[in-house]
TORBARO-532275 format. One record per residue (C-alpha): x, y, z. Coordinates in steps of 0.05 Angstrom, whole numbers, padded with zeros to 5 digits, always signed. Each point is the difference from the previous one (the first is absolute). Example, Ala and Ser with C-alpha at 12.3 -4.5 7.8 and 13.67 -1.06 7.14 Angstrom:
% residues 2
+00246-00090+00156/+00027+00069-00013/
% end
This chain:
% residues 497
+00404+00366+00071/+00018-00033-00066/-00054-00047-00025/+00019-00059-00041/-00052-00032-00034/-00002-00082-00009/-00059-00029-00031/-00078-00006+00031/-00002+00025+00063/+00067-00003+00024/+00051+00060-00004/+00061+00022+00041/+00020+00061+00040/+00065+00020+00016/+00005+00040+00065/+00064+00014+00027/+00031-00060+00020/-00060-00041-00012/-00028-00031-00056/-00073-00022+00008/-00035-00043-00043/-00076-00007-00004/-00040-00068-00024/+00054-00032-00039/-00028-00044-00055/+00059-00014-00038/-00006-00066-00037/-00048-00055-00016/-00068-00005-00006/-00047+00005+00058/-00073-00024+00015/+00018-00075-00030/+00033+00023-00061/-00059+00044-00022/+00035+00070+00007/+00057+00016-00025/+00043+00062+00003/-00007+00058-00051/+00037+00049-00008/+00062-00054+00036/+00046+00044+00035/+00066+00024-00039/+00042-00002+00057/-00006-00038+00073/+00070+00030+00030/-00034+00057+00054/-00051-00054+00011/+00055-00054+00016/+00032+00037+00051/-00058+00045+00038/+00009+00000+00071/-00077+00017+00014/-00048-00046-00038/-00073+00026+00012/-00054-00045-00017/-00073+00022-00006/-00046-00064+00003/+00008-00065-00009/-00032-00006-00077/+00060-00043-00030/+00008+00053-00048/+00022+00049+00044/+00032-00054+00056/+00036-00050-00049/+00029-00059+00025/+00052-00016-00063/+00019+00082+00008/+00014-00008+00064/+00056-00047-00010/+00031+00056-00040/+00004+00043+00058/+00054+00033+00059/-00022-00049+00050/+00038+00050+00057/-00057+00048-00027/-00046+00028+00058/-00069-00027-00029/-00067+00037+00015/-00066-00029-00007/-00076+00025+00033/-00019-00024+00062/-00062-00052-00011/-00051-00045+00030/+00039-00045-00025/+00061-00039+00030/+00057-00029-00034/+00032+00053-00051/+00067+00004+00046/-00001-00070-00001/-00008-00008-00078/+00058+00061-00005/+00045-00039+00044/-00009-00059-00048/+00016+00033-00054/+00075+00021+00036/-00025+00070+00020/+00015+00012+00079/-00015+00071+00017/-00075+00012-00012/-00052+00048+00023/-00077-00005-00006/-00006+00069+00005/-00066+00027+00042/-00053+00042-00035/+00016+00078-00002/+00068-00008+00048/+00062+00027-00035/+00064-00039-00010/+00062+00039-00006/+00070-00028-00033/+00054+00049-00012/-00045+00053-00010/-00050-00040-00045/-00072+00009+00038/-00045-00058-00019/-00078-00001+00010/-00050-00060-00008/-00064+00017-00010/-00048-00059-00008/-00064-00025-00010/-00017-00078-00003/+00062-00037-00030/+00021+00060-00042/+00032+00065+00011/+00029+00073-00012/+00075+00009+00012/+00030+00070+00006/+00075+00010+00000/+00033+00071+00020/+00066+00013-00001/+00028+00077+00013/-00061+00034-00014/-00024-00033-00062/-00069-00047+00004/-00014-00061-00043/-00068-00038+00009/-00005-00064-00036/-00067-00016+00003/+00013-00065-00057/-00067-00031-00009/-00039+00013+00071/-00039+00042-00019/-00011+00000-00075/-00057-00055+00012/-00010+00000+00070/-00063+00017+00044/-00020+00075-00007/-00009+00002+00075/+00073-00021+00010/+00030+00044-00056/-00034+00058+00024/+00021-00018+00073/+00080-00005-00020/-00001+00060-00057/-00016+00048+00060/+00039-00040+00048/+00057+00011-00052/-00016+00076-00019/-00004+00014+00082/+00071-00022+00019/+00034+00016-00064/-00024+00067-00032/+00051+00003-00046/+00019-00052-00042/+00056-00007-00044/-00006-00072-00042/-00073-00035-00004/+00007-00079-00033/-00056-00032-00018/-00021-00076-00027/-00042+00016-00068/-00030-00049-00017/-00052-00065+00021/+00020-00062+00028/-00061-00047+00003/-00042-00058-00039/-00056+00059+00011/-00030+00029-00040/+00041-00019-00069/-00008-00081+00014/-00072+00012+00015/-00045-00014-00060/-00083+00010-00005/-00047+00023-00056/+00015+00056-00040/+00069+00021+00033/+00053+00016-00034/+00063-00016+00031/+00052+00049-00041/-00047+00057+00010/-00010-00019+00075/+00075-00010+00015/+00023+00062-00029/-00053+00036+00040/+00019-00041+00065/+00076+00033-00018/-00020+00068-00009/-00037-00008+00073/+00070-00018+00027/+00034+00056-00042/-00057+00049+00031/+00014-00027+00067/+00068+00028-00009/-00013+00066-00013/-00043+00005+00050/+00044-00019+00052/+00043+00044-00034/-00045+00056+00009/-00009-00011+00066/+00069-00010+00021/+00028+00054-00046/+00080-00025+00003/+00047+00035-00041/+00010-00063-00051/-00059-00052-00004/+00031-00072-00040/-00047-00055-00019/+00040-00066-00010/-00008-00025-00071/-00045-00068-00010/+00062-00043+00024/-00020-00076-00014/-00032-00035-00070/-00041-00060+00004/+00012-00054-00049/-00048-00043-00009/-00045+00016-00072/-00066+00007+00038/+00034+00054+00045/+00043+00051-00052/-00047+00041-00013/+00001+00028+00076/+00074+00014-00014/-00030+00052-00058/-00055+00038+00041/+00052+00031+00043/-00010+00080+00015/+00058+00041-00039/+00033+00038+00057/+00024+00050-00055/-00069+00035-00003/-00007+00009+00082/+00028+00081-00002/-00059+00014-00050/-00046-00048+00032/+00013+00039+00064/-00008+00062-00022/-00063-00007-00038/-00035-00045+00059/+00030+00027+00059/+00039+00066+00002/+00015+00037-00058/+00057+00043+00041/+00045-00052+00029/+00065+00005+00010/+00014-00074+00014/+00050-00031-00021/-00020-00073-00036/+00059-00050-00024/-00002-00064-00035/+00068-00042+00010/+00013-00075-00027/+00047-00044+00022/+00076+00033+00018/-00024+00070-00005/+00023+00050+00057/-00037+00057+00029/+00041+00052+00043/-00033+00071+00023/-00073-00014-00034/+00041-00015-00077/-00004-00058-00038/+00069-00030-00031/-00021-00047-00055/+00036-00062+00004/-00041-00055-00023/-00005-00037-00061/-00080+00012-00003/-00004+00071-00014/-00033+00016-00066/-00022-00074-00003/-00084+00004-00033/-00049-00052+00022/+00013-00044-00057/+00077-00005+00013/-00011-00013+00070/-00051-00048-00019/+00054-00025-00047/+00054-00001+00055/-00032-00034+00049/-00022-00060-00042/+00068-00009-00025/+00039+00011+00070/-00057-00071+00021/-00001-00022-00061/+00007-00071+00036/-00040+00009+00057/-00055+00028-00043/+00006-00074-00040/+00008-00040+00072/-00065+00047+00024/-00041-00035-00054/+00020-00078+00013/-00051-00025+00041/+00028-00057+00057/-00073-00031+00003/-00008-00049+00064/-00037-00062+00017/-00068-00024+00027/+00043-00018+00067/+00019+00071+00005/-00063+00019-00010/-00014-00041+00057/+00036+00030+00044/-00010+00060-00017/-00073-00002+00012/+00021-00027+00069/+00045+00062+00016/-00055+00043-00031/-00059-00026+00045/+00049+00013+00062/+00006+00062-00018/-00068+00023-00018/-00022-00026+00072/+00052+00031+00033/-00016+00078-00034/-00062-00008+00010/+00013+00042+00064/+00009+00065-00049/-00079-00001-00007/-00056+00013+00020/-00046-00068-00013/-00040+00044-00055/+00059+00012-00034/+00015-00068+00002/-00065-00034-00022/+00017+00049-00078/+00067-00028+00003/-00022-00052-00059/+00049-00010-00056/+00046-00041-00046/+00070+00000-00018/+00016-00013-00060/+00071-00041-00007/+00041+00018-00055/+00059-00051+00015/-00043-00056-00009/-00015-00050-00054/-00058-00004-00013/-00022+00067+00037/-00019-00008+00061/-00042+00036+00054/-00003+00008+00070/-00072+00016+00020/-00004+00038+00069/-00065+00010+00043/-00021+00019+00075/-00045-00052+00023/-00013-00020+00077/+00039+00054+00034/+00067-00031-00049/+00030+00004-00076/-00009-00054-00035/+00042-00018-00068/-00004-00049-00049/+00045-00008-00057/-00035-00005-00078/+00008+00005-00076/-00052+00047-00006/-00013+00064+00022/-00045+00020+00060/-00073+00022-00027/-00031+00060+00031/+00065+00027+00034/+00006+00071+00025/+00076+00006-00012/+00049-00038-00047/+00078-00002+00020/+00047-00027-00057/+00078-00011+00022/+00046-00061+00000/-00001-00055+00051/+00073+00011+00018/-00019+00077+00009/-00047-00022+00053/+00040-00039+00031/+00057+00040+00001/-00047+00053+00039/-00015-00050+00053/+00072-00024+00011/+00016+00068+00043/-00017+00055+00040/-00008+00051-00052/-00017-00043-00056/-00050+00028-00023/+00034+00056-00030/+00017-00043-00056/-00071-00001-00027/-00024+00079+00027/+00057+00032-00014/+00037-00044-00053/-00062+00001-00040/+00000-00064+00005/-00081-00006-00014/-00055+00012-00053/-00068+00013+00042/-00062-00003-00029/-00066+00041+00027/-00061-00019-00020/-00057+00058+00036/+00004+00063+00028/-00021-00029+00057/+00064-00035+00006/+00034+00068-00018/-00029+00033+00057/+00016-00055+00052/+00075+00000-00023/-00012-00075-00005/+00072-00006-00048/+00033+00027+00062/-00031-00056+00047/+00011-00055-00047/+00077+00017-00017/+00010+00012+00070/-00028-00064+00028/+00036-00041-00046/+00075+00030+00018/+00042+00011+00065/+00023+00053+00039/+00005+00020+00075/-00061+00016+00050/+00010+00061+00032/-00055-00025+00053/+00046-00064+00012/+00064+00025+00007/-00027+00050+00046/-00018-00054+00043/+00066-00034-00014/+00040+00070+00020/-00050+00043+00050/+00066+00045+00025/+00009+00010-00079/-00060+00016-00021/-00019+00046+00061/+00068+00041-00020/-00011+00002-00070/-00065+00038+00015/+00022+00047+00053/+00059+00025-00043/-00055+00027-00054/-00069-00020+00032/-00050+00052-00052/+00028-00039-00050/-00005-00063+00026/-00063+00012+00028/-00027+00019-00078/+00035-00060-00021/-00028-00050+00049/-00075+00040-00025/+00005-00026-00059/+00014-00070+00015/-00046-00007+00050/-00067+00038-00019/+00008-00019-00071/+00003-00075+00007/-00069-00010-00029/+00011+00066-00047/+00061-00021-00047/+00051+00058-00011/-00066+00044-00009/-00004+00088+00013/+00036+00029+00018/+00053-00033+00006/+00003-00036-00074/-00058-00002-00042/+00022-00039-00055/-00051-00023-00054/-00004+00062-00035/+00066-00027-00036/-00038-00056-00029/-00065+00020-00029/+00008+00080-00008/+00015+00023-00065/+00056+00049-00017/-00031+00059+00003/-00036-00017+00070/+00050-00028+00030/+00049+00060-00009/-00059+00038+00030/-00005-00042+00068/+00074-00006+00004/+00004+00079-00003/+00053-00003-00060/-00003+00027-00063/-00017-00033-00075/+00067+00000-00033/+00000-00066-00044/
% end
């Protein structure tokens, strides 16, 4: 295999006759103009003509629409088999015709180039072989995900594939949580660098586990523009330090093998050939380079396109809708805590949306003036909100755009995960209980083909309705209201900042 690597979490492999491309992100910003791309790729040519295009999930970041238009549209695309229906559909729109949703642990074979799906919710693991040699691309299911589920595919992984050659993994967070979280006493620099280091653990212990030959993280590929949201661009983990990290936290005698390639740089037979620009760069040039590279969309991130009271309006319209209609997620005692304001910053003067569970329903009303004795605070734009609403996956905008400021007011609040309720009853995105109503013949397949995981899946969403993302699955609010030296302690990482 030669390895070709792009930008974020997309790289190419030549194999033989085939070149396969993984989660192109080329150009453009993604999530509504909130992310952009950094380190941009040097040069697009392998990824113009692949004749395999592999993509992961459906996060626009890793499945992007502008990219796509970039692409071999002869290519043979592969994407995870899901609850959901649709994605040959959307494929086909965008003028791709030969497309597989490939099934959960079956392998596809193309001129001796084995592929291997192996998923868990909407994301997955991909591993490629081709004559003998192993790459798992594990991008960025795992880094985050349940510790049920990562345990579950590590040895899933480690018990078909003994020997691995090339392990690629995502590096680094991709959520409003916990850096747009604010509550007493946090500090958010300290906390994000922290929530970073977790990932960068995460790594190397997957690393551990897996023990491949060569172990790459993918370097932080995205900025975000806006001046409230920089400094997360700055509390990125140094990949440089990961062979001494290792060794000192992990295993002192290991022999693997751990590259870190930027944009254009090539990696044959576990060796790195240095072609990109960004070698040697320090964190103050790259801070330098990216802000001059945007230099206007960091000015255009700034303007502010406020809207009127009749948006407003409507707005509040589409928002009560939508409250009543995910109010299905929870249980009615999660429901009757779900009291809090969002604060419009689009709006002149400010205004609020106040949102309470009254009756069985939400109820909203529109003011100047905050909401007294609220439990959670949610500050965005209108046309944010909006745009979150307007589509199936909407949402993403404001979770994983960080498109939100949240603020938490008790530790009671904390506990309950109430900033997860909130943010997701205000924003769209598909009902796995719904559509497997909608497709029964779907839904009954996508379980048989991997039904332990599934099954722990489905666990989670059904016993912890009235338990929000709670042990031991995700307990969360340690990230909020620990301080530095406890929270390294719960999260089983050591104090390095």
């Amino acid at each position: 295999m030669h390895v070709t690597f792009l930008c974020h979490s997309s790289f190419v492999i030549e194999a033989g006759k085939n070149i396969v491309l993984f989660d192109p992100w080329l150009k453009g910003p993604a999530y509504h103009k909130q992310w952009y791309l950094y380190p941009q790729p040097e040069d697009i040519s392998l990824a113009e003509k692949a004749d395999i295009i592999i993509y992961s999930h459906g996060h626009e970041d890793h499945m992007h629409p502008a990219s796509m238009d970039l692409l071999n549209k002869k290519a043979k695309v592969f994407f995870p088999f899901q609850w959901r229906a649709g994605i040959k559909k959307y494929f086909n729109y965008k003028g791709f015709t030969d497309c597989t949703e490939a099934l959960n642990f079956k392998t596809y074979e193309i001129n001796d180039v084995k592929i291997t799906f192996l998923g868990y919710s909407l994301e997955s693991v991909i591993v490629v072989e081709y004559k003998g040699e192993v790459l798992v691309n594990i991008n960025d299911a795992l880094n985050s995900n349940h510790e049920n589920a990562t345990e579950y595919l590590l040895k899933k992984i480690k018990e078909k594939w003994a020997k691995i050659d090339y392990l690629y993994s995502g590096w680094s967070g991709a959520s409003y949580f916990p850096n747009k979280v604010k509550y007493k006493n946090k500090n958010d620099v300290e906390v994000g660098k922290i929530r970073e280091q977790f990932f960068a653990h995460n790594f190397c212990k997957f690393s551990n586990y897996l023990n491949p030959k060569t172990a790459i993280p993918f370097p932080p590929g995205f900025v975000l523009l806006s001046e409230e949201n920089q400094w997360i661009n700055e509390v990125k983990f140094d990949r440089e330090i990961v062979p001494d990290y290792y060794k000192e936290h992990f295993s002192t005698n290991t022999v693997i093998n751990f590259l870190f390639p930027y944009p254009n740089d090539l990696i044959v037979s576990h060796t790195l050939t240095k072609n990109s620009r960004m070698h040697g760069l320090s964190k103050e040039e790259i801070t330098k380079d990216y802000k001059t590279i945007y230099a206007k969309e960091i000015i255009e991130a700034q303007k502010i396109a406020y809207v009127d009271s009749n948006y407003v309006t409507e707005l509040e319209k589409k928002l009560n809708y939508w409250l009543n209609k995910n109010k299905i997620l929870y249980s009615e005692t999660v429901l009757k805590d779900a009291f809090f304001s969002i604060e419009l910053t689009d709006t002149l003067p400010t205004k609020f949306i106040h949102v309470w569970y009254e009756g069985k329903k939400f109820k909203t009303k529109i003011s100047e003036s905050d909401l007294k004795d609220k439990k959670v605070s949610i500050r965005t734009k209108a046309i944010l909100i909006s745009y979150s609403l307007s589509k199936v996956w909407g949402g993403d905008a404001l979770t994983i755009g960080y498109g939100v400021n949240i603020e938490m007011y008790d530790e009671l609040s904390l506990e309950k995960n109430l900033d997860i309720v909130c943010v997701r009853l205000i924003t769209r995105y598909p009902m796995a209980r719904k559509d497997f109503f909608r497709f029964p013949a779907r839904a009954f397949k996508y379980y048989m083909k991997s039904p332990s995981i599934a099954t722990l899946w489905l666990k989670q969403k059904i016993t912890l309705k009235p338990y929000v993302n709670k042990f031991p699955f995700n307990e969360r609010d340690h990230w909020i209201s620990y301080n530095k030296c406890d929270l390294c302690k719960v999260c089983k990482i050591p104090e390095v900042f």
